[in-house]
C-alpha positions as CSV (number, residue, x, y, z in Angstrom):
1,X,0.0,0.0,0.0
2,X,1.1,3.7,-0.6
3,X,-0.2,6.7,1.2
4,X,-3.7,7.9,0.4
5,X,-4.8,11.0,0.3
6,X,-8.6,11.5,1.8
7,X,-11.4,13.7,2.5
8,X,-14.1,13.9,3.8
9,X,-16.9,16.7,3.8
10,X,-19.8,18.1,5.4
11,X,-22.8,19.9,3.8
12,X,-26.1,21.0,4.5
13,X,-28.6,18.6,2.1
14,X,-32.1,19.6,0.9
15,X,-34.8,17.2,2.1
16,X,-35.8,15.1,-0.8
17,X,-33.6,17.4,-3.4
18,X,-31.9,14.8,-5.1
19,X,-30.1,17.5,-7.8
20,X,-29.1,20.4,-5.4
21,X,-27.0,17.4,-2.9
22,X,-25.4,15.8,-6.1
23,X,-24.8,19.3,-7.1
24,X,-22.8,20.3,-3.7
25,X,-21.7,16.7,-4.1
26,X,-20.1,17.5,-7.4
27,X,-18.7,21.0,-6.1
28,X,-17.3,19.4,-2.8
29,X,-15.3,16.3,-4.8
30,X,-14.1,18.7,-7.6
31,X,-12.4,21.4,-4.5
32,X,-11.0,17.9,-3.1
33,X,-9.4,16.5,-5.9
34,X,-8.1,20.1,-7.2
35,X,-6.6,19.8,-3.6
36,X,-4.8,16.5,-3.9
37,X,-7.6,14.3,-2.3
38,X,-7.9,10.7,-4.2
39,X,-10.9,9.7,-2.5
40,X,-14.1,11.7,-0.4
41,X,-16.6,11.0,1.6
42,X,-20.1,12.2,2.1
43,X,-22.7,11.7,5.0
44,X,-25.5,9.3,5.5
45,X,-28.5,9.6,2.4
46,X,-26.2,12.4,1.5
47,X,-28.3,12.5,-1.8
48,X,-31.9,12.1,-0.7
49,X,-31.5,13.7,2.7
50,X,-32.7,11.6,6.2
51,X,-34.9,12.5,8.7
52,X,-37.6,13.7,6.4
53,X,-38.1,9.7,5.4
54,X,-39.6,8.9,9.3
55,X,-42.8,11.0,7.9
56,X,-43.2,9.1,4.7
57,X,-45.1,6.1,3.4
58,X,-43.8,2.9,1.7
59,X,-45.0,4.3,-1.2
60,X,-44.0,7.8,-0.8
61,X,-40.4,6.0,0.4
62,X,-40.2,4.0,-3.0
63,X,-40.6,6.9,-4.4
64,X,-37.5,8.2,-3.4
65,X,-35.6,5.3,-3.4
66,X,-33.8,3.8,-6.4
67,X,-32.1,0.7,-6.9
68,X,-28.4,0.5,-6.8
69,X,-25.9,0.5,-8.9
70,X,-27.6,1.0,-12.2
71,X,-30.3,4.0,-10.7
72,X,-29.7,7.5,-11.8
73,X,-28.1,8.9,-8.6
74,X,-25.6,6.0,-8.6
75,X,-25.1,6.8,-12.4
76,X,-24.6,10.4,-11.7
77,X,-22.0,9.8,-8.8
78,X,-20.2,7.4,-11.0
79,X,-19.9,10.4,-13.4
80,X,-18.9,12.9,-11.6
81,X,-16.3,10.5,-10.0
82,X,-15.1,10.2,-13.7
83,X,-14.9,14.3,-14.3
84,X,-13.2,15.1,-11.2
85,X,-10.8,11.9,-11.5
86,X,-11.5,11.1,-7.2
87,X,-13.4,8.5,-6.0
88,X,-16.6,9.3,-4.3
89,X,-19.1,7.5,-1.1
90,X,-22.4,8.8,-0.5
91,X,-25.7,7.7,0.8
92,X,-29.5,6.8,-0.2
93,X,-32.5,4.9,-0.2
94,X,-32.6,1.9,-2.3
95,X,-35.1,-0.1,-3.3
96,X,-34.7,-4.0,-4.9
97,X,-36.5,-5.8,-7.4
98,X,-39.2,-7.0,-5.1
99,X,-39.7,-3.2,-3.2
100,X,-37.6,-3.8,-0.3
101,X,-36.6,-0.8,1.0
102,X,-32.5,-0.4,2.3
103,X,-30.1,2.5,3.6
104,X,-27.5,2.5,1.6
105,X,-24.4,3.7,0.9
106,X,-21.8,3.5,-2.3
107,X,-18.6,3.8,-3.6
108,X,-17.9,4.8,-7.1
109,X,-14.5,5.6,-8.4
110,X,-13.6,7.0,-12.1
111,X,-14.0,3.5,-13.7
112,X,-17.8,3.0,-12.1
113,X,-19.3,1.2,-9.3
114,X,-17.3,0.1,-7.0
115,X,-19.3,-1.3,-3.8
116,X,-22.2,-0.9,-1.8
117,X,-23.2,-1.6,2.0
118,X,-26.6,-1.4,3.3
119,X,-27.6,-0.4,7.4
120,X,-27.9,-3.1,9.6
121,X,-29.6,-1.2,12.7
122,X,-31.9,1.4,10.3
123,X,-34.8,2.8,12.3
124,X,-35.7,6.2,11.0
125,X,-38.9,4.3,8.9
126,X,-40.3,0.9,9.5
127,X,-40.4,0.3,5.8
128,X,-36.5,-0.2,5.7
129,X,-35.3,-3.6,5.9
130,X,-31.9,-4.1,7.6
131,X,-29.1,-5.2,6.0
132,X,-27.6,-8.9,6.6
133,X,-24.1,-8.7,5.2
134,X,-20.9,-6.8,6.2
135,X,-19.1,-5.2,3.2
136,X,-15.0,-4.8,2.6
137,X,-13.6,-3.8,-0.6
138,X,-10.9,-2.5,-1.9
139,X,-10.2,1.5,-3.3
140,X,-7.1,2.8,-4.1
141,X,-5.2,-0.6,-2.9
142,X,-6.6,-0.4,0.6
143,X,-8.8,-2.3,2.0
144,X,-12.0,-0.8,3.0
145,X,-15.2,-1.4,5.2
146,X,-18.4,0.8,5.4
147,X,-20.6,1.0,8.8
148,X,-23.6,3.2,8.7
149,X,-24.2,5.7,12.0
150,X,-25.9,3.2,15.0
151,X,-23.9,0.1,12.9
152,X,-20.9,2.1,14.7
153,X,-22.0,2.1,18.1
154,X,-22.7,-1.1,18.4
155,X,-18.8,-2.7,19.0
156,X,-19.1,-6.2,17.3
157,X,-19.5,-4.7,14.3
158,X,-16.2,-2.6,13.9
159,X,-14.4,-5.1,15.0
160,X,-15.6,-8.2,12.3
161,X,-15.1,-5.4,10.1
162,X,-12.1,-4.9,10.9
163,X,-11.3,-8.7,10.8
164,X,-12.6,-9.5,8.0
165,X,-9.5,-7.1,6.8
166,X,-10.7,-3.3,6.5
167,X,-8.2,-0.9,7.5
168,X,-10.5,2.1,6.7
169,X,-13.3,2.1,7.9
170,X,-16.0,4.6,6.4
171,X,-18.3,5.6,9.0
172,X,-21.2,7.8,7.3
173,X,-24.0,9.4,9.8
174,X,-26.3,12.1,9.9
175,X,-26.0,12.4,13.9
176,X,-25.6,14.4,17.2
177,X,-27.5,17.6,18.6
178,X,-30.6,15.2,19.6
179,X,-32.0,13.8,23.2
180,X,-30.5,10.8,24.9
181,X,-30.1,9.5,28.2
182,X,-27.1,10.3,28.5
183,X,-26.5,13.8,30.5
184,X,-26.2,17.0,28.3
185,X,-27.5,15.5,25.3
186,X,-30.5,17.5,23.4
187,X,-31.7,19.4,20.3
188,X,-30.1,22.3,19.4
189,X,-32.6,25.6,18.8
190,X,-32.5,26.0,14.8
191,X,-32.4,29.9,15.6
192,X,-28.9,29.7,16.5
193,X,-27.9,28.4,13.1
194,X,-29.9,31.0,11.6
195,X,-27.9,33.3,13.2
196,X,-24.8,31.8,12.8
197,X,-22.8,34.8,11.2
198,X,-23.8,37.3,13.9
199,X,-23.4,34.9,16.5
200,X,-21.3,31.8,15.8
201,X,-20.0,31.6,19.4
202,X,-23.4,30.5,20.7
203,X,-23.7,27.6,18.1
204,X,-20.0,26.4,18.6
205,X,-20.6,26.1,22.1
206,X,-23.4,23.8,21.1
207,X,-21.8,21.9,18.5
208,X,-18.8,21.0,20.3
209,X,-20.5,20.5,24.0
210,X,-22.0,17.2,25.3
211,X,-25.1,18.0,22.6
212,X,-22.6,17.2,19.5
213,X,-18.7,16.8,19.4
214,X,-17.6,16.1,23.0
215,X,-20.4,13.1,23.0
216,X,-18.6,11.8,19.8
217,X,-15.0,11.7,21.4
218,X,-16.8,9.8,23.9
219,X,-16.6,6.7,21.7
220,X,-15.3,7.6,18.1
221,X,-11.2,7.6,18.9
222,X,-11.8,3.9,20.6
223,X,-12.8,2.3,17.4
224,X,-10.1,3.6,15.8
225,X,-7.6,2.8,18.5
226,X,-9.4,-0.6,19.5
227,X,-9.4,-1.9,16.1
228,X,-6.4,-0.3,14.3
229,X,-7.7,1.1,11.6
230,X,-8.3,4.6,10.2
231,X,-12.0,6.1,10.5
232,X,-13.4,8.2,8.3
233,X,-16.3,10.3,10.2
234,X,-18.6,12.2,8.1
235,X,-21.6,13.8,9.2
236,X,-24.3,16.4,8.1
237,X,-24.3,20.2,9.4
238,X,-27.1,22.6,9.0
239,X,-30.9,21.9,9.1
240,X,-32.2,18.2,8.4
241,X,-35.7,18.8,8.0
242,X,-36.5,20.1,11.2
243,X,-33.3,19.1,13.4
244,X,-29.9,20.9,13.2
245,X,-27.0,18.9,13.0
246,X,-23.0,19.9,13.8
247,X,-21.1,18.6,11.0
248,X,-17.5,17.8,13.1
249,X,-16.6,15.7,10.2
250,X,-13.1,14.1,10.4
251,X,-10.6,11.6,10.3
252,X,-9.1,9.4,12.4
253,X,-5.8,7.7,12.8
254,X,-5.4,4.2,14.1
255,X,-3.6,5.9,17.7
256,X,-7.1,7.5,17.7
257,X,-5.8,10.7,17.0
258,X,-8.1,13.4,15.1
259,X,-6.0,13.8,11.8
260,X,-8.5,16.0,10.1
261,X,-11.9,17.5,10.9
262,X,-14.3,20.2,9.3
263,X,-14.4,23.1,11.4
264,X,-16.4,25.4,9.4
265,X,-20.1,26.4,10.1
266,X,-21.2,25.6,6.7
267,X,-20.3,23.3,3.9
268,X,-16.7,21.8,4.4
269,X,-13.9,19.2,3.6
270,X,-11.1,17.9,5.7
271,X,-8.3,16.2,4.1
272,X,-5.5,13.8,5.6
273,X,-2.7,11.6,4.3
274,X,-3.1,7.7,5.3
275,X,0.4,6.1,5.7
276,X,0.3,2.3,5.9
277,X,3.3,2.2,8.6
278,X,0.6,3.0,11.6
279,X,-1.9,0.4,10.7
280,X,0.8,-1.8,12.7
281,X,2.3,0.6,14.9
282,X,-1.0,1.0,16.7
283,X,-2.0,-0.5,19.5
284,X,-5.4,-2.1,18.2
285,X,-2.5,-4.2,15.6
286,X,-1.3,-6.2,18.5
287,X,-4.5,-6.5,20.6
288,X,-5.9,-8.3,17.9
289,X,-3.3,-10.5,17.4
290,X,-3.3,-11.0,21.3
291,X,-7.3,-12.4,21.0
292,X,-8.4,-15.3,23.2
293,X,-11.6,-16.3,20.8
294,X,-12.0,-19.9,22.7
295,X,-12.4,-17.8,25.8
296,X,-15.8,-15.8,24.4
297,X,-16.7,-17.2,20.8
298,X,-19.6,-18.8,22.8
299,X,-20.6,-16.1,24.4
300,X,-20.3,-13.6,21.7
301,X,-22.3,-16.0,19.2
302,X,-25.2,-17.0,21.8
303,X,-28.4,-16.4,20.7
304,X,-29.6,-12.9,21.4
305,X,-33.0,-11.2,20.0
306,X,-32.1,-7.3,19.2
307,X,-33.5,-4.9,20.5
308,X,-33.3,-0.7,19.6
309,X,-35.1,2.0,21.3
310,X,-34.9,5.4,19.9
311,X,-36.2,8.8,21.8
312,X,-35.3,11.6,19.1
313,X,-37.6,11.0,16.3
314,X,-40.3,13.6,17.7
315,X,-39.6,17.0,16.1
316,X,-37.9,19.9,17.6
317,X,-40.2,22.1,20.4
318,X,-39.2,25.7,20.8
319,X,-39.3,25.6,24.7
C-alpha cells in the first residue's frame, strides 16, 4: 500500500432534493481532488437527505428510493467521479427488485461502481429492511469497510469489520444535537444556526458541547484505537428537516488521533494523508493479534434477540 490522500466533507442537504445534494456533491469532490484528495466521503443519504423519510409512506419511500448501482443517482455519482478523476461515497435509499426498501451507501470511483453496503440497525422508517451482510472492498489498494451511523456504536461490528481485513473504515452518519439519556445530550434551537454569522459563538458552544462533538470523542477515537484502523467520520451540518445537525466531520488515525476534521459552520472538507506504517504501529495491531476467541466465541455467538429503542424521532419544540 502507498499513502492515500482522503477527504471527507460536510454539507447542508435539501430534504428530498436529489439535484441540489449531487450538485454540492459534485462541487465538494471537484475542490477535493483540485486539492490532492484521491478519494471523499459524504454523510449518510447524503443525496436524498434523512430525517424527512420517518414521515413518509412505503409508497412515498419508493418513491424516493432507487435501486443500486444502475439508478440514476448511482449513475450520476459514477460520473462525476469520472470528471473530477476522485473517488466518491455517498448515501441513499434503495429499493430492490421485489420493493424492499434499504439505507445504503456506495462507492464509485472513475472506472464506475465500485461497492455498496446497506444499514444493519436502520430505524428512521419501518419500511427499511436491515441489511444482513458486512461489506470490505478495496479503493485505491486499501482495504475498505463501510458502517452506517448506529452500525458504529454497536462494537461487534467494527471489530468483524475490521477482521474481515478493512483498514479504513467509512463511517457515514447524519448524527448528534438530539435527546438521549445520557446527560447534556439535546436538540439544538435551529435559531442559533440562523444566526450563525452574527453569533457563531453561541452555536460552537453547542456543537462541540455534550449536545454534539464532545459526546462523539466519547466513543469515536476507541474504534479507531481498539481496532487499528483509520475512521473516516462524516456527518451532516445545518438543518435536516427540522433538526440541526454539527457537522465535526473528520478523520481518524489508528492511535485515535483526530488527523482531520471540518471546522467550518457551513459546507466543508477535511483532508488527511493515510500512511500504511501505523496500521501496525497502533495499539489495536497487537491486541488483535493477542485475541483469546475460545475464551468468548460462545458467548459472543449466543443467541440474542435485538432490540433498539430510539427517543429523538419527535420533532424539535421551541421551549
Amino acid at each position: 500500500m502507498e499513502t492515500l490522500k482522503m477527504a471527507t466533507a460536510q454539507f447542508e442537504h435539501r430534504s428530498g432534493d436529489k439535484e441540489y445534494n449531487l450538485s454540492v456533491i459534485d462541487r465538494l469532490s471537484r475542490q477535493a481532488a483540485s486539492e490532492g484528495a484521491q478519494v471523499i466521503a459524504f454523510h449518510e443519504c447524503s443525496v436524498t437527505g434523512y430525517s424527512f423519510a420517518r414521515h413518509l409512506s412505503k409508497e412515498q419511500l419508493l418513491a424516493v428510493a432507487e435501486p443500486v448501482p444502475d439508478g440514476p443517482c448511482v449513475q450520476r455519482l459514477a460520473a462525476l467521479a469520472k470528471k473530477n478523476k476522485i473517488a466518491v461515497l455517498a448515501g441513499l435509499f434503495e429499493k430492490d427488485a421485489d420493493e424492499k426498501i434499504y439505507k445504503t451507501y456506495v462507492c464509485v470511483d472513475p472506472n464506475g461502481f465500485v461497492a455498496k453496503f446497506r444499514k444493519l440497525h436502520p430505524f428512521i422508517n419501518p419500511h427499511i429492511t436491515p441489511g444482513d451482510s458486512y461489506c470490505v472492498f478495496e479503493l485505491c489498494g486499501w482495504k475498505c469497510g463501510i458502517l452506517i451511523c448506529y452500525d458504529n456504536n454497536v462494537i461487534e461490528n467494527v471489530r468483524a469489520t475490521s477482521l474481515l481485513g478493512a483498514d479504513i473504515l467509512f463511517m457515514p452518519h447524519v448524527t448528534m444535537c438530539t435527546p438521549s439519556t445520557r446527560p447534556g445530550a439535546g436538540f439544538v434551537d435551529p435559531e442559533l444556526w440562523v444566526n450563525r454569522d452574527v453569533d457563531p459563538t453561541s452555536l460552537r458552544l453547542e456543537f462541540d458541547g455534550l449536545k454534539g462533538r464532545a459526546w462523539l470523542m466519547k466513543w469515536l477515537p476507541a474504534r479507531a484505537y481498539d481496532n487499528a484502523v483509520y475512521a473516516v467520520f462524516a456527518n451532516a451540518i445545518g438543518m435536516d428537516d427540522d433538526q440541526l445537525k454539527n457537522g465535526c466531520s473528520m478523520i481518524l488515525d489508528p492511535f485515535g488521533d483526530v488527523i482531520a476534521e471540518c471546522r467550518r459552520l457551513g459546507d466543508d472538507l477535511a483532508i488527511a494523508t493515510l500512511v500504511p506504517e501505523k496500521l501496525r504501529q497502533a495499539g489495536g495491531y497487537r491486541y488483535k493479534k493477542a485475541r483469546r476467541p475460545d475464551l468468548y466465541r460462545d458467548i459472543i455467538g449466543q443467541a440474542h434477540t435485538p432490540e433498539q429503542k430510539v427517543v429523538w424521532l419527535h420533532r424539535w419544540r421551541t421551549r
